[in-house]
C-alpha positions in Angstrom: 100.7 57.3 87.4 100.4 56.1 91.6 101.8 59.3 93.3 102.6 58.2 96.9 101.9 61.2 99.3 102.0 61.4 103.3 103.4 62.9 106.4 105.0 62.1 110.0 104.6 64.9 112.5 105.4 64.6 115.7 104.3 67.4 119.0 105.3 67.7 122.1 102.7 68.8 124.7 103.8 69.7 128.3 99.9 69.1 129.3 97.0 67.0 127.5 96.0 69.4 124.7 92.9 70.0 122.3 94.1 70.2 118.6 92.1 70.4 115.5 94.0 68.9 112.8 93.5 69.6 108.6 96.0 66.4 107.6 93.9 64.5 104.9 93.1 65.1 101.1 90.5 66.6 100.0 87.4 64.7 98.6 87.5 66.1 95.5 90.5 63.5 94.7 88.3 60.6 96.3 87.8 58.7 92.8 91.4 59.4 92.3 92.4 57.4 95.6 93.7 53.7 95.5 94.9 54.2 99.0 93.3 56.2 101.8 95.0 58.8 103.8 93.6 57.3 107.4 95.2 59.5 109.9 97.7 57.4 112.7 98.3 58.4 115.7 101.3 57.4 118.1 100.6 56.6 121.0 96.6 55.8 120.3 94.2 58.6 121.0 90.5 59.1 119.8 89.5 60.9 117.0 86.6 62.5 115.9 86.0 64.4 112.3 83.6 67.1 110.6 83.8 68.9 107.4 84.0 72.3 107.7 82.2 75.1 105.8 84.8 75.2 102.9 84.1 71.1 102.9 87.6 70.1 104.5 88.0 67.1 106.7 89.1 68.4 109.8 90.1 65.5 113.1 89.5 66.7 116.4 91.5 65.3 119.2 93.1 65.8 122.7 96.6 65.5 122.6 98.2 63.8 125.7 101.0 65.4 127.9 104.2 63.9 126.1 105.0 63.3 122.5 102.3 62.3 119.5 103.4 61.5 116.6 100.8 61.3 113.3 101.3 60.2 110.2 99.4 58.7 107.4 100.5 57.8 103.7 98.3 57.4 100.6 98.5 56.3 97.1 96.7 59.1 94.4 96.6 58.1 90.8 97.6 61.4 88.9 98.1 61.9 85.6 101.5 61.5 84.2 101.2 64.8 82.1 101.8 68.3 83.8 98.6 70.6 84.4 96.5 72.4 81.5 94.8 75.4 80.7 91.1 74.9 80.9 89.1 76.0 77.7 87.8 79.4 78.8 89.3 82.4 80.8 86.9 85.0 80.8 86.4 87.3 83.8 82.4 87.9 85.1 81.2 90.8 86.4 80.4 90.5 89.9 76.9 90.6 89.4 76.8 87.6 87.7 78.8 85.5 89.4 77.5 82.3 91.9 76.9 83.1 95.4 79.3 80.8 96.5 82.1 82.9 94.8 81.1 86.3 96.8 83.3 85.1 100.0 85.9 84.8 98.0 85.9 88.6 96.8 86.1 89.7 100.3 89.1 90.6 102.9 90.6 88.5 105.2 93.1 87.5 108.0 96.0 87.5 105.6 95.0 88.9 102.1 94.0 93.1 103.1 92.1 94.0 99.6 91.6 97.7 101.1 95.3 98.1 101.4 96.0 96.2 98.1 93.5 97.6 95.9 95.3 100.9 94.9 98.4 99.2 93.7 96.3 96.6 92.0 94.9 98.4 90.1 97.6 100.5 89.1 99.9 97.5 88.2 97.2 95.1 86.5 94.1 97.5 85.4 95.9 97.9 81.7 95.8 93.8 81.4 93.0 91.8 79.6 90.7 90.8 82.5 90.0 87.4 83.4 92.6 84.3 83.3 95.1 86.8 81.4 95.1 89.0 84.3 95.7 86.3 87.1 98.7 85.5 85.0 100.0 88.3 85.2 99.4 88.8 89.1 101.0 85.5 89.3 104.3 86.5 86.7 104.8 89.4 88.9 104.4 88.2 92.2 106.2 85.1 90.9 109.1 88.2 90.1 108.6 90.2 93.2 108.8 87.9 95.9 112.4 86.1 96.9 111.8 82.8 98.3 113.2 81.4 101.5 112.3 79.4 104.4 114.5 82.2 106.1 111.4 84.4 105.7 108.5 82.0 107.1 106.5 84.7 109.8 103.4 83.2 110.9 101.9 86.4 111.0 103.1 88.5 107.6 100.3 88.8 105.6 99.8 89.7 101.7 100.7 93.4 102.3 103.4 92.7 104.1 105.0 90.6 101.8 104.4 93.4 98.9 106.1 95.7 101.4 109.2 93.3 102.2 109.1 91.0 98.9 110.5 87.9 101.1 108.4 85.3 101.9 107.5 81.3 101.6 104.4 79.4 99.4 102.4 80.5 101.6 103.2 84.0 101.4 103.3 84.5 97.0 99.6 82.8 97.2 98.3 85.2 99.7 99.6 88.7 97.7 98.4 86.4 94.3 94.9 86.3 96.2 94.6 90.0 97.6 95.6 90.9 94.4 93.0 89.5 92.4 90.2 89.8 95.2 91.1 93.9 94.8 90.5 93.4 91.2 87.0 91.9 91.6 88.2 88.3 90.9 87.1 85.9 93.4 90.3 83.8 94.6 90.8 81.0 97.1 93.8 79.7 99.0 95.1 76.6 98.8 97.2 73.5 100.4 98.3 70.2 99.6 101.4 68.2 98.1 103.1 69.1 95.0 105.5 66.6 93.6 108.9 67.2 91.8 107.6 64.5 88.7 109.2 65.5 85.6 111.5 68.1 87.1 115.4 68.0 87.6 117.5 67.6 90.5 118.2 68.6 92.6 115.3 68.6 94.6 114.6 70.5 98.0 113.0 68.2 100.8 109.5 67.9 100.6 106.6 70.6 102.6 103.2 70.7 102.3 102.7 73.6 99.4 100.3 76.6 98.5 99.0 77.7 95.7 95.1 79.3 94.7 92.2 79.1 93.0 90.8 81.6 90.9 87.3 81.8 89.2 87.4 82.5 85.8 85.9 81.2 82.7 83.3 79.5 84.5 85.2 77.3 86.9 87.9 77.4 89.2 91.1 77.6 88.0 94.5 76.7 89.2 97.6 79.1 90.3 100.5 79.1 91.5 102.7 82.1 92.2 105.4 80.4 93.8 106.7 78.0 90.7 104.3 79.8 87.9 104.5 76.6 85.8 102.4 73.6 84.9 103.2 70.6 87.4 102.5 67.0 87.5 101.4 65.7 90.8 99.3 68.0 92.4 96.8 66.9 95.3 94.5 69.3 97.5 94.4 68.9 101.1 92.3 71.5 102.0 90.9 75.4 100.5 89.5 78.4 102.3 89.9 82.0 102.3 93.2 82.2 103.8 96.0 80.0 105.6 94.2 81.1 108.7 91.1 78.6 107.1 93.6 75.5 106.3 95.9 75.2 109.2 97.3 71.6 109.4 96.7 72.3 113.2 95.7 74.5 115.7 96.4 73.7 119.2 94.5 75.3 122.0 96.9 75.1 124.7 101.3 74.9 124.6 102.5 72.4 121.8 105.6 72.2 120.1 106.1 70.4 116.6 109.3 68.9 116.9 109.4 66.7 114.0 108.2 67.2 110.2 108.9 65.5 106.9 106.4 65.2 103.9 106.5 62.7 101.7 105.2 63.4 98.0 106.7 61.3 95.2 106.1 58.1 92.3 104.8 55.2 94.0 
């Protein structure tokens, strides 16, 4: 299946501003790509780009005083069939787990394990470890957590939405992850498009979606607290510790995003 997928955003900027922008797919999908994501800008401004340490494309740029509007569309072959379990779910001792996991055990700007950890393992020390026990993080945060864009705070973080159970996408993935992190299972956040294939109407309007990664089993593994069922059209922008890590932008000066619509459907 071609899964078309893209953005326009548009900031307004009362003086030139430097930005650092997370707005393309990740390149695990690159052999999936039929049409690239190039990043537009309106009016014309240059770009440079880096990977970062968690292997994002990031674009740096210097917004001018005014409006910019960026956008970019992309055709993704998916397949047509909604996600699967992998074969194995078993949890690893911490000991034996790859180095490149041990970050992902740790705190962070939004996911507090030391606050966490008491009621995790109250709630979720009786459950079979490994993939079982994410599941049952994500059944109950899934339960715990009313969604609404009402609720969007830049600043709540996973205990705070454990305290207030409100929140957005964003919000279920980070209590998923400090959950699991405070039970010794390395978890990572994640961002990207999610389509509605397969699903009924009607459908909300299109955002930019989170959901995690645990490692279980031997690999990664994918969650997701926030619809805690097997989708078809799922594409990674970008992964890190946190939101704080995958930002679509940062802006180091005054900018206001005044438009935003995200495009994620068959092509």
């Amino acid at each position: 299946m071609r899964l078309r997928v893209g953005y326009e955003l548009t900031y307004e900027c009362v003086q030139p501003t430097p930005m650092m922008l997370m707005l393309n797919t990740h390149f695990s999908r690159v052999q999936d790509v039929l049409s690239p994501d190039v990043l537009m800008l309106d009016p014309p401004v240059p770009i440079t780009q880096y990977r970062d340490g968690f292997g994002n494309l990031c674009s740096r740029i210097v917004a001018p005083a005014g409006r910019l509007k960026m956008s970019t569309t992309a055709v993704i072959s998916i397949s047509d069939q909604p996600e699967i379990r992998e074969p194995y779910g078993y949890q690893h001792s911490v000991e034996s787990l790859p180095d490149e996991c041990l970050v992902f055990l740790l705190g962070s700007r939004y996911c507090e394990t030391d606050l966490l950890s008491e009621a995790a393992w109250q709630r979720f020390g009786h459950t079979a470890p490994g993939r079982d026990r994410v599941q049952a993080i994500c059944d109950f945060v899934h339960g715990h957590i009313t969604f609404g864009y009402a609720f969007a705070r830049p600043t709540k973080t996973a205990w705070q939405v454990y305290q207030d159970q409100q929140g957005v996408c964003r919000d279920f993935a980070h209590l998923a992850v400090g959950l699991c992190r405070a039970l010794n299972i390395p978890a990572r956040y994640c961002t990207g498009y999610i389509s509605d294939v397969g699903l009924p109407p009607p459908y909300s309007p299109m955002d930019f979606a989170a959901w995690f990664e645990a490692y279980v089993g031997g690999s990664w593994q994918t969650f997701d607290p926030r619809n805690n069922a097997p989708r078809t059209g799922r594409v990674l922008m970008a992964r890190g510790r946190d939101a704080a890590d995958v930002a679509i932008s940062n802006t180091f000066g005054p900018a206001k995003l005044v438009e935003f619509i995200v495009h994620c459907a068959p092509d």
